[in-house]
C-alpha positions as CSV (number, residue, x, y, z in Angstrom):
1,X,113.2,104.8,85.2
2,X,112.8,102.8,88.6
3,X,113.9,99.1,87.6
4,X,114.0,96.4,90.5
5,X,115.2,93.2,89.1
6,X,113.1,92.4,85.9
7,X,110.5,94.7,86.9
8,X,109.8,98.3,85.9
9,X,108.0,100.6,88.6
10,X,107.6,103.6,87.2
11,X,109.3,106.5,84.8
12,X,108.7,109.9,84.1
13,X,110.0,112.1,81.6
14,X,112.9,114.5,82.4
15,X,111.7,117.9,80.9
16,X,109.9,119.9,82.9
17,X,106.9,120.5,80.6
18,X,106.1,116.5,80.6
19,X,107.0,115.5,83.9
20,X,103.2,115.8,85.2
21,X,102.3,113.2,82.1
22,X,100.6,109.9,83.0
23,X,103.0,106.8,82.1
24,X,103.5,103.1,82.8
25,X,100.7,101.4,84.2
26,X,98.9,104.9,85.0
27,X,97.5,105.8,81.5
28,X,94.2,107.9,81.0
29,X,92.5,105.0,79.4
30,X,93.5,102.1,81.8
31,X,91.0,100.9,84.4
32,X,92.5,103.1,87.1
33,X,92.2,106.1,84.9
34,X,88.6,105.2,84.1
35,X,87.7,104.6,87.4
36,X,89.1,108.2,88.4
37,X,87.7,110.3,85.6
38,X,84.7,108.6,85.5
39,X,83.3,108.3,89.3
40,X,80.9,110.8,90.0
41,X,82.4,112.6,92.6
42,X,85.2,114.9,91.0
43,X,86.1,117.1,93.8
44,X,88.0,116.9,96.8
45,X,88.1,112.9,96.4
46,X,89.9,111.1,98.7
47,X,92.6,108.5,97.9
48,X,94.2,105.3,99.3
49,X,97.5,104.0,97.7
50,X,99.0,101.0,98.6
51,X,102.2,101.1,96.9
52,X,104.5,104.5,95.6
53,X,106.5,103.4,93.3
54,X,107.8,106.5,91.3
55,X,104.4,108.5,92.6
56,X,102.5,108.4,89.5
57,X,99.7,108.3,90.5
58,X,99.7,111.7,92.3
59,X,99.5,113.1,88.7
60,X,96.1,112.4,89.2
61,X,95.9,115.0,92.2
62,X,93.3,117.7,91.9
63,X,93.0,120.8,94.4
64,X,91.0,119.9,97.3
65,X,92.0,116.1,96.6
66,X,93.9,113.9,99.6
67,X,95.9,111.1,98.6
68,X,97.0,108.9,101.6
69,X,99.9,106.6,100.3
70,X,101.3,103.3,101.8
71,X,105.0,102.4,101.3
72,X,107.0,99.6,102.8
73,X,110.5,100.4,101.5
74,X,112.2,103.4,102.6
75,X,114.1,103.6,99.5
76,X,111.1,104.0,97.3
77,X,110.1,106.7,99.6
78,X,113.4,108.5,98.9
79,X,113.6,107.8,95.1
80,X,110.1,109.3,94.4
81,X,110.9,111.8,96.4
82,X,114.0,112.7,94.0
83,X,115.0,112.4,91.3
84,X,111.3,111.9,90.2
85,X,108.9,114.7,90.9
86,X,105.1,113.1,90.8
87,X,104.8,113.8,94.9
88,X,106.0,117.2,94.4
89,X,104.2,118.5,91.7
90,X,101.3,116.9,92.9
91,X,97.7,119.3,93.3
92,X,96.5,117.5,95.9
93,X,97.9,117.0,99.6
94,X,99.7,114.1,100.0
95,X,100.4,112.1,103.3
96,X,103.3,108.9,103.6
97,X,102.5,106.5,105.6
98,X,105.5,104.3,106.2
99,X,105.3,100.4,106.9
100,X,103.4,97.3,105.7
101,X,99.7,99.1,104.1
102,X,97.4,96.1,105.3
103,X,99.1,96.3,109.2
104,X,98.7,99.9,109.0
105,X,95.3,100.4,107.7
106,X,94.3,97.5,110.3
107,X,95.5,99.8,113.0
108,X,94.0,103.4,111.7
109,X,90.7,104.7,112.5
110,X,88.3,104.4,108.9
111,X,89.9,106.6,106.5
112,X,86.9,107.5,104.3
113,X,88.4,106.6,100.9
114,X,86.5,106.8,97.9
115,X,89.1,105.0,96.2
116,X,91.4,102.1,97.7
117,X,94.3,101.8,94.7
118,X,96.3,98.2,95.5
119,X,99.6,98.6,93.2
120,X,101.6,95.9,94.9
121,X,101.3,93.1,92.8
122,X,103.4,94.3,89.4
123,X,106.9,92.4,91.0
124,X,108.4,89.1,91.0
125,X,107.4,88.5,94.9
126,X,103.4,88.9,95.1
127,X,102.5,90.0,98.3
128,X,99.8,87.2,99.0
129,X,98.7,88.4,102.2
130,X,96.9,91.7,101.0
131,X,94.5,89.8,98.6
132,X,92.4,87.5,101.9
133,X,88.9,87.7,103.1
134,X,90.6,89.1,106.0
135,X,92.2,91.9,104.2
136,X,89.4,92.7,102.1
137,X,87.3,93.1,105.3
138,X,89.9,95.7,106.1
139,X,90.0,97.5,103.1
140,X,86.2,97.9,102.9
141,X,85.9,99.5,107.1
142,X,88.2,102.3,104.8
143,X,86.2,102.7,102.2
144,X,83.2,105.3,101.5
145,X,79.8,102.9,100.7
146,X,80.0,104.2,96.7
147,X,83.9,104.1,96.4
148,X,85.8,101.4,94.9
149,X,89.0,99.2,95.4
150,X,91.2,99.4,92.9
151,X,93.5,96.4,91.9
152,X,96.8,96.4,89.7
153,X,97.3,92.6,88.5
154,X,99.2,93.4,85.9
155,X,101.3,90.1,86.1
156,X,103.7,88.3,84.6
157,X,103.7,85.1,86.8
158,X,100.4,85.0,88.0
159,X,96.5,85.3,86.9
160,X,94.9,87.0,90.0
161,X,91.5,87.4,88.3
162,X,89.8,84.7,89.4
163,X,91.3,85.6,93.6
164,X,89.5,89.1,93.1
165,X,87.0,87.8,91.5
166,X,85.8,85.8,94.6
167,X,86.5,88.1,97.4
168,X,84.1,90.0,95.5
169,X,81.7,87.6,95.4
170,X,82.0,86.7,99.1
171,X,81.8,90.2,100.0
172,X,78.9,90.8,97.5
173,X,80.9,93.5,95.3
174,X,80.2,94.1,91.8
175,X,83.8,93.9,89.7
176,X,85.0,95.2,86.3
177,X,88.3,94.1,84.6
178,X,89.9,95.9,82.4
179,X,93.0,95.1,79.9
180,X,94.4,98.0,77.9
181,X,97.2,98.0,75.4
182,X,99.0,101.1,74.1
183,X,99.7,101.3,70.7
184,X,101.2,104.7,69.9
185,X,102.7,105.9,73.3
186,X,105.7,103.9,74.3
187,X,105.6,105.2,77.9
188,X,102.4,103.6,78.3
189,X,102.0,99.8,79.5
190,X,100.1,97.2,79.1
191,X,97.9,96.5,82.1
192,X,95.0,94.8,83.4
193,X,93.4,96.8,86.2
194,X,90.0,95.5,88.5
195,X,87.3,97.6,90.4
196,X,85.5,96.2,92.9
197,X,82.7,98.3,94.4
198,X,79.2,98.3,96.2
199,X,78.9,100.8,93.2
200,X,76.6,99.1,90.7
201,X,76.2,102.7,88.3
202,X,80.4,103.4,88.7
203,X,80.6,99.5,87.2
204,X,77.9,100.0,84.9
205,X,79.3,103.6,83.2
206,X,79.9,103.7,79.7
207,X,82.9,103.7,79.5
208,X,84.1,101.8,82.3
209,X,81.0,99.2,80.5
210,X,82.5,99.3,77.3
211,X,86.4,98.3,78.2
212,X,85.3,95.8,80.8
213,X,86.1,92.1,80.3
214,X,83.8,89.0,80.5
215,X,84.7,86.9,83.3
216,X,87.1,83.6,82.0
């Protein structure tokens, strides 16, 4: 379990022959798990992270796959690496790119991402500066004309539906929200994840259709 202050990042289980299952805010059925499994594309996708955590998300990793990930804190970096095991178990090849994501995609050639995940926004301190029109502008020169931006607002504090919502709208994206709530697996969380794509048929899947929220 990776705990900082009130705030749980990540957990995996300890035996070996569970450690590659999907937990926290990661689940199969939560919009980033949706989005994943669902999008068209299945093979050798290509994968922005902005945030580690405990790596979860590399569980997600196929052969042929590439998962660029963002990190700030060298400690994350260090934890994920050990004791938790996502990175290393991981199918797909995985690059670390240390320092602040936004600064760093800003300075790195277009990255060709069919998916841009944003997991920075789970903590007490919201990192404000990664949800402007400027940074979406950014994110967007990364991104592949049918992929998607993926947002984590799982929050305690703070309602950032309506902020995506209209950098969407002045970017002319198409968004889904999605809330799920686990009721049988403990080591799965509540969350409330958002797409935002040029992707009109990703939005407009089944099942991405069916768990997707009406606007407030």
């Amino acid at each position: 379990l990776l705990l900082h202050g009130r705030i749980t990042h990540g957990i995996q289980f300890v035996a070996p022959e569970r450690a590659r299952t999907l937990t926290s805010y990661f689940g199969s059925r939560s919009g980033l798990g949706l989005a994943l499994r669902t999008f068209p594309r299945q093979q050798n996708q290509r994968i922005g992270l902005l945030g580690l955590g405990v790596g979860t998300v590399a569980a997600y990793g196929k052969p042929g796959d590439y998962l660029r990930i963002y990190e700030l804190d060298p400690a994350v970096k260090q934890l994920a690496e050990k004791p938790f095991s996502y990175l290393a178990t991981s199918d797909a090849q995985i690059e670390l790119v240390m320092g602040d994501g936004r600064l760093s995609l800003e300075r790195e050639p277009p990255q060709n991402f069919d998916f841009l995940i944003m997991d920075a926004f789970s903590s007490d301190a919201v990192p404000a500066h990664l949800l402007t029109r400027e940074a979406f502008a950014i994110y967007l020169r990364h991104l592949k004309p049918d992929g998607a931006i993926i947002v984590n607002i799982s929050n305690r504090y703070l309602d950032l539906q309506p902020v995506v919502e209209r950098l969407a709208q002045e970017f002319g994206l198409g968004v889904a929200c999605i809330s799920d709530e686990p009721v049988d697996e403990a080591w799965l969380y509540s969350t409330t994840w958002m797409l935002v794509s040029r992707n009109r048929s990703l939005l407009s899947a089944p099942k991405i259709a069916a768990a997707t929220e009406t606007s407030k």
